[in-house]
C-alpha positions in Angstrom: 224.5 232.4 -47.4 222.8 235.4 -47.8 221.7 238.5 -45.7 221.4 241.9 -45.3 224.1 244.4 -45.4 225.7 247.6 -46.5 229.5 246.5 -45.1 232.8 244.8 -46.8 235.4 243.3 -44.6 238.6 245.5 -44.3 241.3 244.7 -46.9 244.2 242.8 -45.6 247.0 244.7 -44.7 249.1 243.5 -46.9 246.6 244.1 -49.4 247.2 242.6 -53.2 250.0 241.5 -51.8 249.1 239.0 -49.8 248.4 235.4 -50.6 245.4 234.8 -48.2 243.4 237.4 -49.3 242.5 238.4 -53.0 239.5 240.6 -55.0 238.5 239.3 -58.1 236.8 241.7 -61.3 233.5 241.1 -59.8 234.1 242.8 -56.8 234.4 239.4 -54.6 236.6 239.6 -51.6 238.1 235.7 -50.8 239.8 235.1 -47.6 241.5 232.4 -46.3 242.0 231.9 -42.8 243.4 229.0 -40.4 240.1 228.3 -38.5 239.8 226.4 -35.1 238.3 223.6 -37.0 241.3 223.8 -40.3 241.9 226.0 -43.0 239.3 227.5 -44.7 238.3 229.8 -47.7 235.6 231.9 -47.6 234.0 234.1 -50.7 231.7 237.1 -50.4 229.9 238.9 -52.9 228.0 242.3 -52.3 224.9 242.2 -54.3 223.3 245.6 -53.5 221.9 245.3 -50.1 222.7 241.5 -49.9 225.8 239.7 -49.4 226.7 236.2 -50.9 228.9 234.1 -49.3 230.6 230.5 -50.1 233.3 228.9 -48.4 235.3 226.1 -48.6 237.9 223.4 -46.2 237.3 222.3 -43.2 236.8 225.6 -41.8 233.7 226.8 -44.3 231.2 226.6 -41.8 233.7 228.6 -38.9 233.7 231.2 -41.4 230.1 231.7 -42.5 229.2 231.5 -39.0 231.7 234.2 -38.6 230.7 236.3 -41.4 228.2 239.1 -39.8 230.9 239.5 -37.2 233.4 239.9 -39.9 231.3 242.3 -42.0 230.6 244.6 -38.6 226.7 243.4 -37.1 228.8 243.3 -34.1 229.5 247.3 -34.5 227.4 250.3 -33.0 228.3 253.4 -35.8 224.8 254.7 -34.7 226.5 255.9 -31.3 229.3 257.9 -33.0 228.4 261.9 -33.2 230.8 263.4 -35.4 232.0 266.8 -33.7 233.7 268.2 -36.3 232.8 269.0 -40.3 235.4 266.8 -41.8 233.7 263.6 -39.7 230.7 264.7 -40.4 231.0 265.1 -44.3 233.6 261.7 -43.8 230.8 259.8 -42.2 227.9 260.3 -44.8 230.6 259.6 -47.9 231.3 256.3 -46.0 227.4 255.8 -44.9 227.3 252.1 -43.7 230.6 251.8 -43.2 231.4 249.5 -39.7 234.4 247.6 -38.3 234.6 244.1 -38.2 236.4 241.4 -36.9 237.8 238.0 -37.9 238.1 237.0 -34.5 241.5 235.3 -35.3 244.0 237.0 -32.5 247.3 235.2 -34.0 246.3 235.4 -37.5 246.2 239.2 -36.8 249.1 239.1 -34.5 251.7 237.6 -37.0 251.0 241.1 -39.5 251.0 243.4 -37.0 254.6 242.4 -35.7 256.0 242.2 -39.3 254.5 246.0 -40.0 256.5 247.1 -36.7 258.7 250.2 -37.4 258.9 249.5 -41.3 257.3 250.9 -44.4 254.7 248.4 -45.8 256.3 247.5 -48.3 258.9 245.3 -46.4 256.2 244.3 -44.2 253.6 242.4 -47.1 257.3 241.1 -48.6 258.1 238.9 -46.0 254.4 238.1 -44.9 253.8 237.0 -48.8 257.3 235.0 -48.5 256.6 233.3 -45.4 252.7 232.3 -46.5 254.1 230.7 -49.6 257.1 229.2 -48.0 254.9 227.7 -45.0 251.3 228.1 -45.7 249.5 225.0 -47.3 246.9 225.7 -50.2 243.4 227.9 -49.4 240.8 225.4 -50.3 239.0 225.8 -53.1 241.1 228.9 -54.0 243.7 228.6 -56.5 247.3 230.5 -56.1 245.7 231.5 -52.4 247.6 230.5 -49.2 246.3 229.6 -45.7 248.1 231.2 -43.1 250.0 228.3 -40.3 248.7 227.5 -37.4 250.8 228.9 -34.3 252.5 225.5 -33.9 254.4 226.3 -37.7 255.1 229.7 -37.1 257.1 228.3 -33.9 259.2 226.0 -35.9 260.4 228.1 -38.8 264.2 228.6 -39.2 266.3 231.7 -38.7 267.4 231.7 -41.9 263.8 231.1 -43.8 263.1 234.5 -41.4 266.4 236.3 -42.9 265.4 235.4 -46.5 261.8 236.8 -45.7 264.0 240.3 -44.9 262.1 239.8 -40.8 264.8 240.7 -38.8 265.6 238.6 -36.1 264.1 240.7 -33.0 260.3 240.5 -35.4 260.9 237.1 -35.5 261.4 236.2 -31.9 258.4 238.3 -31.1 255.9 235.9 -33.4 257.8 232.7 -32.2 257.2 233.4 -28.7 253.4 234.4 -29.0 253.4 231.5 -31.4 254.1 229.4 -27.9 250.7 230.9 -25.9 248.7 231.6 -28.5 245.7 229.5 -27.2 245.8 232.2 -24.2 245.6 234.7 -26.9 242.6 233.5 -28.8 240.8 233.0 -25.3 241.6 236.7 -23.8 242.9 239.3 -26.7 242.8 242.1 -24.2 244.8 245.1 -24.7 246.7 244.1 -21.0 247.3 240.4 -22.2 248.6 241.4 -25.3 251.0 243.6 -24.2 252.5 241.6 -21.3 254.2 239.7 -24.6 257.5 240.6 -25.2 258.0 242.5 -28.6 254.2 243.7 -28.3 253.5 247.7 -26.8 251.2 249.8 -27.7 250.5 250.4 -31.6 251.0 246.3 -32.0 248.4 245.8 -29.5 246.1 248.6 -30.8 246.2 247.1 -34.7 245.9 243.4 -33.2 242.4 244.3 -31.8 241.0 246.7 -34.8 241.7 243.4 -36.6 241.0 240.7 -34.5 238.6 242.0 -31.9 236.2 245.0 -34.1 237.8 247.1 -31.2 236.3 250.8 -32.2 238.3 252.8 -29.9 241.9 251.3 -30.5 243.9 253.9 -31.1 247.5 253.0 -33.5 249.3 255.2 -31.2 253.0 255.4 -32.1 252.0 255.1 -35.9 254.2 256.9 -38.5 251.6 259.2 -40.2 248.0 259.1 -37.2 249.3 262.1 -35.9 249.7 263.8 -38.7 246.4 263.0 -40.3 244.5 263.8 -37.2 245.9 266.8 -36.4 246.2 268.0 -39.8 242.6 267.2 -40.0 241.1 268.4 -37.2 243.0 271.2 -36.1 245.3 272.3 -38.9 248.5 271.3 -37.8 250.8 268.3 -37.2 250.5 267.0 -34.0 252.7 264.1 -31.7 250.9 261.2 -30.4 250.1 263.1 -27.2 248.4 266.3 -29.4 246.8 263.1 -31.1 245.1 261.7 -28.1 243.9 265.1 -27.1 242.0 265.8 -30.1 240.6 262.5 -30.1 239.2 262.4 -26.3 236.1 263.3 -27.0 235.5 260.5 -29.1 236.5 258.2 -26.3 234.7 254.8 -27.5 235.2 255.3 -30.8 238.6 257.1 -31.6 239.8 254.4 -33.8 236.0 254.8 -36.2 237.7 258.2 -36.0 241.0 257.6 -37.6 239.6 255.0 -40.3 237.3 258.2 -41.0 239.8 260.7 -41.8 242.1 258.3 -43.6 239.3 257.8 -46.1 239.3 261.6 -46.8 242.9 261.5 -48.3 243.4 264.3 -46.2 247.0 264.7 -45.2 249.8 267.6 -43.9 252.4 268.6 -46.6 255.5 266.2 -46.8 258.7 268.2 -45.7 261.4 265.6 -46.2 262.7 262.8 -48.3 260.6 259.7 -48.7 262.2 256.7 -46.4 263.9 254.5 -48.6 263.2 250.3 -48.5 265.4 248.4 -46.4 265.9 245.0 -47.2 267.3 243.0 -44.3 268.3 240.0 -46.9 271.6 241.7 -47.9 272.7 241.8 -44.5 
């Protein structure tokens, strides 16, 4: 497949970490995903202006039907209007730059929920564990895993979640969205998503930049957002609430926003300690 565009899909969370996604020396992004018709692999190349794609499994032609969505024709940058410098020096660096979606709700679920409240770091550990452990081979992809299906998720022991170092209250919150997750796929709204136990806010928020291409989600409850916007755009730390007040007029696209200033490095002065790595397998 080939066709025009000036997009790459958004790295994985768990980035070179995680065994469903990988980026080879030649600049190829893979990605393997656990289609409605099987598991699938999909490769894309950026060849200038043109984009190369193969794919593999019985999901290869979900994927490449999927693949504009994925690399952002779905998204509308045009109607942004950066208000401030920083955007508008952000946006030209990152000319081209759009928001896709893989338009896999639990596949973007399962990540979201691990990432809940830790650093990273514990979050890609157990996702990479649990993918090994219960994820069958990507097609066409050696060393890559295919995320389970929702059925697998909802089967996996308490003790294959302790060794992942998911606690147990991450691991009832997958299981029991494992259970309606055909709802999910059907309806990803933010008001659906969040009538699940174990999902508010910043979950929902990350499960439909992912899932969905939603421009306007906004991470609220995240860690460092605040920080970064406020820092950015008015030159001091803010809380969530400061955070939603400097984005409003953006309304539509606040979440283009924060992908925007992230990609400026720009960030407030650390004032504390570092949090240190839990790992919930000791205990």
């Amino acid at each position: 497949m080939a066709g025009r565009s000036r997009a790459h899909p958004r790295a994985a969370p768990a980035g070179a970490h995680d065994p469903a996604h990988r980026t080879t020396p030649d600049g190829a992004v893979w990605r393997a995903s656990y289609t409605p018709e099987g598991p699938g692999t999909v490769r894309v190349l950026r060849r200038g202006d043109v984009i190369d794609a193969l794919a593999w499994g019985p999901g290869a032609d979900w994927l490449l039907e999927g693949l504009p969505a994925l690399l952002g024709a779905d998204d509308a940058p045009e109607a942004f209007e950066p208000r401030h410098e920083v955007l508008r020096v952000a946006a030209l660096r990152a000319e081209g730059m759009r928001i896709g979606r893989t338009g896999r709700v639990f596949e973007a679920l399962v990540p979201a929920v691990l990432e809940q409240k830790v650093l990273a770091v514990e979050a890609w550990r157990a996702w990479g564990h649990l993918l090994r452990r219960f994820g069958e081979p990507a097609p066409g992809a050696p060393g890559m895993r295919v995320p389970p299906p929702p059925e697998v998720w909802a089967r996996i022991p308490s003790w294959e979640w302790h060794r992942s170092g998911a606690e147990a209250v991450r691991a009832r919150t997958i299981i029991g969205a494992a259970r309606v997750a055909a709802r999910l796929e059907a309806d990803p709204a933010e008001r659906r998503l969040r009538t699940l136990p174990g999902i508010g806010v910043w979950t929902a928020a990350e499960i439909r930049q992912r899932a969905a291409g939603d421009p306007d989600a906004v991470s609220v409850g995240d860690y460092n957002l605040p920080g970064v916007v406020g820092w950015a755009l008015a030159g001091r730390k803010v809380d969530d609430a400061g955070m939603l007040e400097l984005l409003e007029p953006y309304a539509g696209h606040r979440h283009r926003v924060t992908r925007l200033l992230e990609s400026t490095g720009t960030r407030p002065p650390r004032r504390g300690p570092r949090l240190p790595v839990r790992d919930y397998r000791s205990f």
